[in-house]
C-alpha positions as a Markdown table, in Angstrom:
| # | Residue | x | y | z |
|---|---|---|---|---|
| 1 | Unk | 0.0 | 0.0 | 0.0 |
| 2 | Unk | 1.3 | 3.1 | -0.9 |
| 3 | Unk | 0.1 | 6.3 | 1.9 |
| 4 | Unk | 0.8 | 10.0 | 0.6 |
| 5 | Unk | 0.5 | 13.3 | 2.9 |
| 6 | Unk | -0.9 | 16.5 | 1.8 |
| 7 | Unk | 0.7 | 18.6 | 3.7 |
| 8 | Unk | 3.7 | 17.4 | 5.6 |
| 9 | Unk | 3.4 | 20.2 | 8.2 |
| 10 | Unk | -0.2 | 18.8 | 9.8 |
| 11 | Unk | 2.3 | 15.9 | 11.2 |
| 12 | Unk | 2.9 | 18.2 | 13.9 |
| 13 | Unk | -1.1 | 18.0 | 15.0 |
| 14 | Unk | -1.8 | 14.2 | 13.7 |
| 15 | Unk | -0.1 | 11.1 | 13.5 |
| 16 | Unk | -0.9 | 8.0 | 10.6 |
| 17 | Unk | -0.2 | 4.8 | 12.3 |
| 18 | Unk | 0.0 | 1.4 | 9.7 |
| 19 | Unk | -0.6 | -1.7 | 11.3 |
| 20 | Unk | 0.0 | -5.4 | 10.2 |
| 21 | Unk | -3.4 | -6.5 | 10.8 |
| 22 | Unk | -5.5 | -5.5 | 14.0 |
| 23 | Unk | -4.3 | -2.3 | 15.8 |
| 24 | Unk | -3.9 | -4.6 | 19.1 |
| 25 | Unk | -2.5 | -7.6 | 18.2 |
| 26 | Unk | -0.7 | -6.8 | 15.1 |
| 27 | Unk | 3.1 | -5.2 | 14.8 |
| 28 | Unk | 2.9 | -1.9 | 13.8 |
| 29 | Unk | 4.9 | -1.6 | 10.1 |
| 30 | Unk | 5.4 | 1.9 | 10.1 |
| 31 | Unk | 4.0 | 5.8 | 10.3 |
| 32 | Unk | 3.5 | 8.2 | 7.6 |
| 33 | Unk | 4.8 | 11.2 | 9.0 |
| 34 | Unk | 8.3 | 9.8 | 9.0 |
| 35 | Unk | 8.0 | 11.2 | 5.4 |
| 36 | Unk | 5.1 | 12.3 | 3.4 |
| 37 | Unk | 5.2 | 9.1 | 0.9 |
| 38 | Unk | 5.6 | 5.7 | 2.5 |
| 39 | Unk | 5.1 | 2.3 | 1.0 |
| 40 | Unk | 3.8 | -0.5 | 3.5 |
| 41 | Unk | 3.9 | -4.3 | 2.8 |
| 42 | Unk | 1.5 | -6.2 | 4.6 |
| 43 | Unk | 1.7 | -10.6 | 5.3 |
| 44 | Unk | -1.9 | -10.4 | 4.8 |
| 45 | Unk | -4.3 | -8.6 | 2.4 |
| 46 | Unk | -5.2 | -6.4 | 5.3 |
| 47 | Unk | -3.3 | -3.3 | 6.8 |
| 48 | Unk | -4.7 | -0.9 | 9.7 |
| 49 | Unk | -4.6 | 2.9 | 8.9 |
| 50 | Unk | -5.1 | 4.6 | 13.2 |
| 51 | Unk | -5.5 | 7.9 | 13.1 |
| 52 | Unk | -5.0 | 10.4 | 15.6 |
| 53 | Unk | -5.3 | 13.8 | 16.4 |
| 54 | Unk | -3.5 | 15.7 | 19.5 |
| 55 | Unk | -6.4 | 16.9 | 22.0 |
| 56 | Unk | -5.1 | 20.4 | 22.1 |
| 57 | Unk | -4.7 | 21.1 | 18.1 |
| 58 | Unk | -7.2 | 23.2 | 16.4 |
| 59 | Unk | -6.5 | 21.9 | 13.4 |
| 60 | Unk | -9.6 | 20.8 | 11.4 |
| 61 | Unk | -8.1 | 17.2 | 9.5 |
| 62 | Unk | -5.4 | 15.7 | 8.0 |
| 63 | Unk | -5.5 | 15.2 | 4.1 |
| 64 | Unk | -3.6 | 11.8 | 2.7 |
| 65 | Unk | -3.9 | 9.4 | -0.4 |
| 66 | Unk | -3.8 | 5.9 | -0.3 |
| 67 | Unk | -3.6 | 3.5 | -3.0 |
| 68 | Unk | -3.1 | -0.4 | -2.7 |
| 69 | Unk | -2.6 | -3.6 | -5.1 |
| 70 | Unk | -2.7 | -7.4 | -4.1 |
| 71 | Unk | -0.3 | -10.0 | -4.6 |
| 72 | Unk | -1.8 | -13.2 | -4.2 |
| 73 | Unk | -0.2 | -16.5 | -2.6 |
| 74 | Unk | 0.4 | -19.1 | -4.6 |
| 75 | Unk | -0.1 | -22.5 | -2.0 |
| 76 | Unk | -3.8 | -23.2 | -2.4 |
| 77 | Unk | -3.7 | -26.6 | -1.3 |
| 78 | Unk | -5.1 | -25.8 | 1.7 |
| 79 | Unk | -7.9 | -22.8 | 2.2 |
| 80 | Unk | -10.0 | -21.3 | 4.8 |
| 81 | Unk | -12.4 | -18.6 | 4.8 |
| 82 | Unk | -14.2 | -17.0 | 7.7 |
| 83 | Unk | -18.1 | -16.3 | 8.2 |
| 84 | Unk | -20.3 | -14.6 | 10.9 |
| 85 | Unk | -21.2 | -18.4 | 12.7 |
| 86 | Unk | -18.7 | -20.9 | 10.8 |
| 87 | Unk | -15.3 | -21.6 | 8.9 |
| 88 | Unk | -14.9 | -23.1 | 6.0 |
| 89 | Unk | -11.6 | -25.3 | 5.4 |
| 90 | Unk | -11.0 | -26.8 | 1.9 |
| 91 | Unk | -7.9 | -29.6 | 1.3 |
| 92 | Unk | -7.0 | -30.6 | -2.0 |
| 93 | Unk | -7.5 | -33.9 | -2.5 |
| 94 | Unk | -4.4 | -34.1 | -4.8 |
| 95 | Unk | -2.4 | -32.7 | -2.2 |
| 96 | Unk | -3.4 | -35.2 | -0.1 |
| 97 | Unk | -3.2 | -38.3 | -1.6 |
| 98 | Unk | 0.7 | -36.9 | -2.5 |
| 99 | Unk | 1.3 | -37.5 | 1.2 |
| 100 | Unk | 0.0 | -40.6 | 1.3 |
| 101 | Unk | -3.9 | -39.7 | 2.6 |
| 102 | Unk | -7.4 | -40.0 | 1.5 |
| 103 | Unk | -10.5 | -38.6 | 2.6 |
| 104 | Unk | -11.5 | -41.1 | 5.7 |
| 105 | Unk | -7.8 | -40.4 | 7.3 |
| 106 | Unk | -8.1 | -36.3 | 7.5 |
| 107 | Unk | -9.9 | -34.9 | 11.0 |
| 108 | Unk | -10.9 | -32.0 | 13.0 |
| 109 | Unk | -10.7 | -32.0 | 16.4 |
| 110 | Unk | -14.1 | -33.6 | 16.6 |
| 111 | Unk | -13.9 | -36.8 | 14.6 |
| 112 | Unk | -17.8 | -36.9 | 13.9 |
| 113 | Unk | -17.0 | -33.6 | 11.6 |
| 114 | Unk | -17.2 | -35.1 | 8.4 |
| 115 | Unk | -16.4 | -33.2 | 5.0 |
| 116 | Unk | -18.2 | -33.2 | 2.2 |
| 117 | Unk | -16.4 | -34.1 | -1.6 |
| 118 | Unk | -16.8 | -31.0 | -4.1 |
| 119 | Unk | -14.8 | -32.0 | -7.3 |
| 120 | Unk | -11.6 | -32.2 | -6.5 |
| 121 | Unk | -11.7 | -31.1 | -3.0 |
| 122 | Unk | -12.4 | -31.9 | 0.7 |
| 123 | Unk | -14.9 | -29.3 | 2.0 |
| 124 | Unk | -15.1 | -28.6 | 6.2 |
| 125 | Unk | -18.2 | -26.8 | 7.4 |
| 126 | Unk | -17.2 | -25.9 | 10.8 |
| 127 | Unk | -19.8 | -23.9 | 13.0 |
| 128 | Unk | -17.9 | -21.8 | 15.4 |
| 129 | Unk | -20.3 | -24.0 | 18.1 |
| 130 | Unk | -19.3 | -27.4 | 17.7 |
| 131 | Unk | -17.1 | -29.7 | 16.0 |
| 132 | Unk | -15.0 | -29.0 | 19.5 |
| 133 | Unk | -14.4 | -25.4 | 17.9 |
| 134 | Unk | -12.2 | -23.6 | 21.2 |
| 135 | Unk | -12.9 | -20.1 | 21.5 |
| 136 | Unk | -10.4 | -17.3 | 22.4 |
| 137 | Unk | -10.2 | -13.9 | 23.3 |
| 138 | Unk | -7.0 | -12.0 | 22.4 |
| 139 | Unk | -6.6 | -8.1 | 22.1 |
| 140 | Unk | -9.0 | -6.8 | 19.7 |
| 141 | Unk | -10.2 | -9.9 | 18.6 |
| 142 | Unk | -12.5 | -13.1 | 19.3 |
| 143 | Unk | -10.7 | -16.1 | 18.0 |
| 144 | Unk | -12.6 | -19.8 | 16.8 |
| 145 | Unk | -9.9 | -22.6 | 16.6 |
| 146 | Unk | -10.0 | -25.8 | 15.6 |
| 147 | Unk | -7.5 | -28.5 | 14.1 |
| 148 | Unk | -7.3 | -30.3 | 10.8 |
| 149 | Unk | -4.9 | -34.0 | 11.1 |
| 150 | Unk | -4.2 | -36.6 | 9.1 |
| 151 | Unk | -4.1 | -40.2 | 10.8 |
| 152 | Unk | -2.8 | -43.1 | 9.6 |
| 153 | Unk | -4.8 | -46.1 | 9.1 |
| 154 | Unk | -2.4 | -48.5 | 9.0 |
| 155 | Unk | -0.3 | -47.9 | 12.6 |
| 156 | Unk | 2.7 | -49.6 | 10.8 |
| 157 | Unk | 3.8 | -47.4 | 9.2 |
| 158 | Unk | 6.4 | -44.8 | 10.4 |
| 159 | Unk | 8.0 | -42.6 | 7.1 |
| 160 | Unk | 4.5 | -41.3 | 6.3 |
| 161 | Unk | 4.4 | -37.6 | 6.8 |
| 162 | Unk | 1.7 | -36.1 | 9.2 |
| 163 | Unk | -0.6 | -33.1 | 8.3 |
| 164 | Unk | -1.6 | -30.9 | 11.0 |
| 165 | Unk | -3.2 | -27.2 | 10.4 |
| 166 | Unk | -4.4 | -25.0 | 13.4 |
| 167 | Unk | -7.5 | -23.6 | 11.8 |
| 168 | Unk | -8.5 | -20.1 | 13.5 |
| 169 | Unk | -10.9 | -17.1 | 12.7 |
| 170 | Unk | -10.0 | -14.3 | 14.3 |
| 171 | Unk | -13.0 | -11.7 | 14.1 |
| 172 | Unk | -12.3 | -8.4 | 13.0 |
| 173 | Unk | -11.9 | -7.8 | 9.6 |
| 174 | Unk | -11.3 | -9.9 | 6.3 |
| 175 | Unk | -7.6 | -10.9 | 6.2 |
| 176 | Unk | -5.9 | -13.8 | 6.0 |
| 177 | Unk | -2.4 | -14.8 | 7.1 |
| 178 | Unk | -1.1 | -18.6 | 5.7 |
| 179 | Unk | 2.6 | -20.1 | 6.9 |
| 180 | Unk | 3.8 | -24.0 | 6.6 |
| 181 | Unk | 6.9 | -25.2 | 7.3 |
| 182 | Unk | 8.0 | -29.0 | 7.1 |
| 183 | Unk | 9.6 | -31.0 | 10.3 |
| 184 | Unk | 11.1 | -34.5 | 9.9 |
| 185 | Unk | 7.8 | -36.4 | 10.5 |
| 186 | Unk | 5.3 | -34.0 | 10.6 |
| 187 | Unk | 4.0 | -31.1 | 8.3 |
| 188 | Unk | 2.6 | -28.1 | 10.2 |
| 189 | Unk | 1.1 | -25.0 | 9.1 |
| 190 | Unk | -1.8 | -22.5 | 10.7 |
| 191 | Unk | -4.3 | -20.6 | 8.9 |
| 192 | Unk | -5.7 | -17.6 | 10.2 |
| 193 | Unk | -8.3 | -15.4 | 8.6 |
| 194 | Unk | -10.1 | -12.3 | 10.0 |
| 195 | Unk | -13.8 | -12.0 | 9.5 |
| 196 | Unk | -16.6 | -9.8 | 10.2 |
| 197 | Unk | -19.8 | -10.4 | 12.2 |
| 198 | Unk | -22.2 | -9.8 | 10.3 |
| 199 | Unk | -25.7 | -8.6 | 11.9 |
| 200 | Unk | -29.7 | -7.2 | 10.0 |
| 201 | Unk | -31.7 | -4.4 | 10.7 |
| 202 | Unk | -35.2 | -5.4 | 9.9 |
| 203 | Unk | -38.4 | -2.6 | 10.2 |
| 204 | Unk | -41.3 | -4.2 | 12.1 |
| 205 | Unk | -44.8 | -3.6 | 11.8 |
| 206 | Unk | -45.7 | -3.1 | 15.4 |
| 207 | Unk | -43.6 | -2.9 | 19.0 |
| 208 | Unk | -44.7 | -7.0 | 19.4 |
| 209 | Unk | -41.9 | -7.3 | 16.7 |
| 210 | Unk | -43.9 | -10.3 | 14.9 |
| 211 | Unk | -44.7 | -9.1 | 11.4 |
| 212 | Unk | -41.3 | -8.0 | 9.9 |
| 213 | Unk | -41.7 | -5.1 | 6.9 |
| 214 | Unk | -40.6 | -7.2 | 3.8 |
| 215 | Unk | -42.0 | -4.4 | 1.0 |
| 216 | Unk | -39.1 | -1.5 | -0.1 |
| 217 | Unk | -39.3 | 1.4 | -0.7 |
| 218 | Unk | -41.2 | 1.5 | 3.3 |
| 219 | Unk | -43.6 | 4.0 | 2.7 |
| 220 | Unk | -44.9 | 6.1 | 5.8 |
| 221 | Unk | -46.4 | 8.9 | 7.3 |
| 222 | Unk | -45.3 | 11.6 | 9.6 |
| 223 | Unk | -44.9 | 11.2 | 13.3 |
| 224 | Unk | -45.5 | 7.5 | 12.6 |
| 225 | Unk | -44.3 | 5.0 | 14.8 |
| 226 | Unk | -41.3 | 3.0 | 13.6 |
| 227 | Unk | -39.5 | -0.2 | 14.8 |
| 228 | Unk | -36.4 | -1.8 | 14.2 |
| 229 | Unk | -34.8 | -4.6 | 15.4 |
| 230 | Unk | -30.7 | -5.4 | 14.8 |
| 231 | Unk | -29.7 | -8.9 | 14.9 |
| 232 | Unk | -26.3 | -10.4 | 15.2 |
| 233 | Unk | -25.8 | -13.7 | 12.9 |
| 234 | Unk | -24.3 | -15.6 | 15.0 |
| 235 | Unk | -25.1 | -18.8 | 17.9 |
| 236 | Unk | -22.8 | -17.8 | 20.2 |
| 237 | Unk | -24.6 | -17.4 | 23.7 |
| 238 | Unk | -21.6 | -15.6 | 24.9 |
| 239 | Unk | -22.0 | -12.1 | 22.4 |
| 240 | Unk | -24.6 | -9.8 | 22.9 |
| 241 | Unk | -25.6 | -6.5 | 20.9 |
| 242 | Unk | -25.1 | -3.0 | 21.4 |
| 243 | Unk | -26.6 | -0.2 | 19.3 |
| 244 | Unk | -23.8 | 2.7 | 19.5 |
| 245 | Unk | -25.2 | 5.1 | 16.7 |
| 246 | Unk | -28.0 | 5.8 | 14.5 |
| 247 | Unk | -28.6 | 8.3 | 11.5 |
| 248 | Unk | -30.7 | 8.9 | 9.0 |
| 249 | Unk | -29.6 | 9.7 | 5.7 |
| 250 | Unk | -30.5 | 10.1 | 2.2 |
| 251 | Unk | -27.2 | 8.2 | 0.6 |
| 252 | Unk | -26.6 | 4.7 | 1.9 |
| 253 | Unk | -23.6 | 4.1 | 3.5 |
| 254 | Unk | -23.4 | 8.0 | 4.8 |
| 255 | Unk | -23.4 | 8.2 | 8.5 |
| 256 | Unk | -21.5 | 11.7 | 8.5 |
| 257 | Unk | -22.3 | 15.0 | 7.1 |
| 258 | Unk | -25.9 | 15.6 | 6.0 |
| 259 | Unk | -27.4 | 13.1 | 8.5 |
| 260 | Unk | -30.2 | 13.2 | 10.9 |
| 261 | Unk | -29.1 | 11.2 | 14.4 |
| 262 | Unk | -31.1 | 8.9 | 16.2 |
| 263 | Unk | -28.9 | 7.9 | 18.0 |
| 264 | Unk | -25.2 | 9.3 | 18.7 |
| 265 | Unk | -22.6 | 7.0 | 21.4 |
| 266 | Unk | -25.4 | 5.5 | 22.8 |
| 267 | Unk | -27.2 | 8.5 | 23.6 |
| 268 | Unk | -31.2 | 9.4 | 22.2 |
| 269 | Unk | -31.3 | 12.4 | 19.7 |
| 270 | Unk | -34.8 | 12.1 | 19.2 |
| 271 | Unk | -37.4 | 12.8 | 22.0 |
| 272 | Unk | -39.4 | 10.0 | 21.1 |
| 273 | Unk | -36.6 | 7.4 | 20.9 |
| 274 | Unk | -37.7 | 4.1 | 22.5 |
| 275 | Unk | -36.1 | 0.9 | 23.4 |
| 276 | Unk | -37.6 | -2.1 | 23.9 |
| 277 | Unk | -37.0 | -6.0 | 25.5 |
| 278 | Unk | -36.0 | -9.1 | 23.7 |
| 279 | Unk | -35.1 | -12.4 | 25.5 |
| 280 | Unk | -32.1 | -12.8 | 22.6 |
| 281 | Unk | -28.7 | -11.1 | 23.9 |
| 282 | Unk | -28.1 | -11.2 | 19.9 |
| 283 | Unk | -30.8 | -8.6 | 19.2 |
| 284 | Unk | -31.4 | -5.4 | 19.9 |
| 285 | Unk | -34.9 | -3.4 | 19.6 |
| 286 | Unk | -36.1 | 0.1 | 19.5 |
| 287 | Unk | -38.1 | 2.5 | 18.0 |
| 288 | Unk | -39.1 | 6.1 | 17.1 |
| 289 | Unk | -41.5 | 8.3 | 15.4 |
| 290 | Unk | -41.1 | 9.3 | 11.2 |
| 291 | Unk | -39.6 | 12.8 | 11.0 |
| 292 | Unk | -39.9 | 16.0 | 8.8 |
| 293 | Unk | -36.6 | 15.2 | 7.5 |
| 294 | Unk | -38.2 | 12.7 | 4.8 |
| 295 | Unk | -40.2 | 15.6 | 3.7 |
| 296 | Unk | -36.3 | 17.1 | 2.0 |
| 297 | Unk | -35.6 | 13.9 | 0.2 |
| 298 | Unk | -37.2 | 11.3 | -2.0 |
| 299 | Unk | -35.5 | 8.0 | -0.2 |
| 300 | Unk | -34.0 | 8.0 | 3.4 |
| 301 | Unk | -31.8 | 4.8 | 5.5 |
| 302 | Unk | -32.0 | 4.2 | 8.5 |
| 303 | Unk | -28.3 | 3.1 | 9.2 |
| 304 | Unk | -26.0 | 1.9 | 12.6 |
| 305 | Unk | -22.9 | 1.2 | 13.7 |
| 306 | Unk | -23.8 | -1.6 | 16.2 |
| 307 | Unk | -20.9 | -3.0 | 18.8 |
| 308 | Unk | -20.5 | -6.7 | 19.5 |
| 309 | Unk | -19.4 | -7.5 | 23.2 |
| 310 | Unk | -19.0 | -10.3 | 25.5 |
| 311 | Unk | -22.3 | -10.8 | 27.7 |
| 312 | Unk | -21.5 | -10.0 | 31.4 |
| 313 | Unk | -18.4 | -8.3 | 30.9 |
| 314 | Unk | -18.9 | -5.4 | 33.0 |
| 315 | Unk | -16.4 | -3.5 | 31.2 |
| 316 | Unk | -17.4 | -3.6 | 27.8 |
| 317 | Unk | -18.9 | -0.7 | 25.8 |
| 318 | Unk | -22.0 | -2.7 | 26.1 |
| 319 | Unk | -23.2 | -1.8 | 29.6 |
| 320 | Unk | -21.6 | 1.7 | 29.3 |
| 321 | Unk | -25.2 | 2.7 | 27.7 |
| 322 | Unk | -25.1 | 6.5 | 26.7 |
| 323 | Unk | -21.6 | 8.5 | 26.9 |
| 324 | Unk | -20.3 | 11.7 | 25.8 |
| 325 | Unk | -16.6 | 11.2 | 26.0 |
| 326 | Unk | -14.9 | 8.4 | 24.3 |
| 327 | Unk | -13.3 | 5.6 | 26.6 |
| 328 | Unk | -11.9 | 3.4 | 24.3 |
| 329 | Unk | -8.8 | 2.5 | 26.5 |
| 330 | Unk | -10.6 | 1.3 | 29.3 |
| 331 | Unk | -12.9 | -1.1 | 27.7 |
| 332 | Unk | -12.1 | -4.9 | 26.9 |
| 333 | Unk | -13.2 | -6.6 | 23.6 |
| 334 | Unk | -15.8 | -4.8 | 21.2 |
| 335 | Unk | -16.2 | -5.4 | 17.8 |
| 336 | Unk | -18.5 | -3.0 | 15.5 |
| 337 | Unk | -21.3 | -4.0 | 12.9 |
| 338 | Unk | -22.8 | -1.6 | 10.0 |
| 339 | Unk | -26.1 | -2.7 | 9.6 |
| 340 | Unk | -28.7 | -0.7 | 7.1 |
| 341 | Unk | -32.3 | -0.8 | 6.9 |
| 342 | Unk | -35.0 | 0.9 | 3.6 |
| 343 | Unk | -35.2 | 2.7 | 2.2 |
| 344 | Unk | -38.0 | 5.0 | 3.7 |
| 345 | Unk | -40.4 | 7.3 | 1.8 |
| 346 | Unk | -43.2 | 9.6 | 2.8 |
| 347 | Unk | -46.6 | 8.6 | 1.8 |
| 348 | Unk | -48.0 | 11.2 | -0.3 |
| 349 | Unk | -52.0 | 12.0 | 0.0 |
């Protein structure tokens, strides 16, 4: 990735901080205002960009370029790839037959796991749940492991090589990191790929949240109720949902600028902002009343940045509720979800 400054005299305000991964658990590779053009090499196909901004500085932003192009690995005989609730390991079946394996002698760490044969490949479906999938928390990042082994059937023979790959999905963002290296009797690698949670926001017809809106545009009147309910994809009792920030806005994927908040850190912009039960730690439910600001544009989304924490963690962003000041350093684990819902239109008479 190659990171360009503007102006190299903001560096005295700002700093541009390139990490090797996830801010936490990655090493950092490098920061921009060493020199206003810097090239960064990554081990994945994911860099973090931090930004900050000293507290006392005036200053109103700090203008850079960045510009990026991928160079692909070339050992494909083993893949993985990282969803919201499950992995997905692949082994070539040609690769494994080369050492000396077939499909009844390759495992996870729960033998009862079985893959399924696509073509030429051996496909794992590994729910983050079961299959004896361990899970970790590191850093910045909630961590599903698991194993893939190859055992011999015939316990006579010692010059066969072993396979063993640590499987792990680490969730924060999509990357994927890939390393094998050969012993005398055993090969060894570890695949680790970064996902996203991935959570819905669904308009409901009434505050019994029963009869979901399915019909888009949504049209509606003013000072109508609304309700919307996030949901985190996921099984995991252990993760419960947060909505940090809401805003209305007339492009999709806009949550600055020409917004209208519903909700900002955690904290009700509207007077008629609502929040209501659910016996599900993965969803979150509330509600408010249509505003004049559909009246100044044809379309309108509802969008949110929504936080993932662990439930009980009484330090998490989660039970922090509504805050003015930012707190990031005291907090353990969070993860954030965009999640969009409409569009909206008014219903014209």
């Amino acid at each position: 990735m190659k990171l360009r400054l503007k102006d190299s005299l903001s560096c005295h305000s700002f700093s541009l901080l390139v990490y090797d991964g996830t801010p936490q658990a990655s090493p950092l590779l490098g920061q921009l205002c060493e020199t206003t053009t810097r090239h960064f090499t990554s081990s994945a196909n994911s860099l973090s960009v931090v930004y900050k901004k000293l507290q006392h500085d005036t200053i109103s932003g700090l203008d850079f370029y960045a510009t990026y192009y991928t160079v692909y690995q070339n050992n494909t005989n083993v893949t993985l790839s990282c969803h919201s609730d499950y992995m997905e390991a692949r082994v070539s079946l040609l690769y494994l037959q080369s050492l000396g394996y077939n499909s009844d002698t390759i495992f996870l760490n729960d033998p009862q796991c079985h893959p399924q044969i696509l073509n030429d490949w051996l496909k794992f479906h590994i729910p983050y749940q079961r299959c004896l999938t361990v899970k970790r928390v590191l850093n910045d990042t909630i961590s599903y492991v698991n194993t893939l082994f190859t055992h011999s059937m015939e316990p006579m023979v010692i010059h066969q090589k072993k396979l063993s790959f640590t499987l792990r999905c680490q969730m924060y963002q999509d990357t994927i990191v890939d390393s094998l290296y050969i012993a005398d009797d055993i090969m060894e690698g570890s695949l680790t790929q970064h996902g996203l949670y991935s959570a819905n926001l669904t308009f409901f017809n009434s505050p019994s949240f029963i009869d979901p809106v399915d019909k888009f545009p949504y049209f509606v009147q003013l000072n109508q109720n609304l309700y919307l309910q996030a949901t985190l994809e996921t099984t995991d009792p252990d993760l419960v949902l947060f909505v940090d920030t809401c805003v209305a806005s007339p492009d999709l994927f806009q949550m600055s600028g020409n917004v209208y908040h519903l909700i900002r850190n955690g904290c009700p912009r509207v007077p008629d902002y609502n929040t209501y039960q659910s016996s599900h730690h993965n969803r979150a439910r509330f509600g408010f009343r249509a505003f004049s600001f559909l009246s100044r544009y044809s379309t309108v989304y509802i969008q949110c940045n929504l936080v993932v924490c662990k439930h009980n963690d009484r330090w998490s962003r989660c039970n922090q509720g509504c805050r003015q000041r930012n707190k990031r350093s005291l907090e353990s684990y969070q993860e954030h979800v965009h999640a969009f819902a409409g569009p909206l239109k008014l219903q014209n008479y």
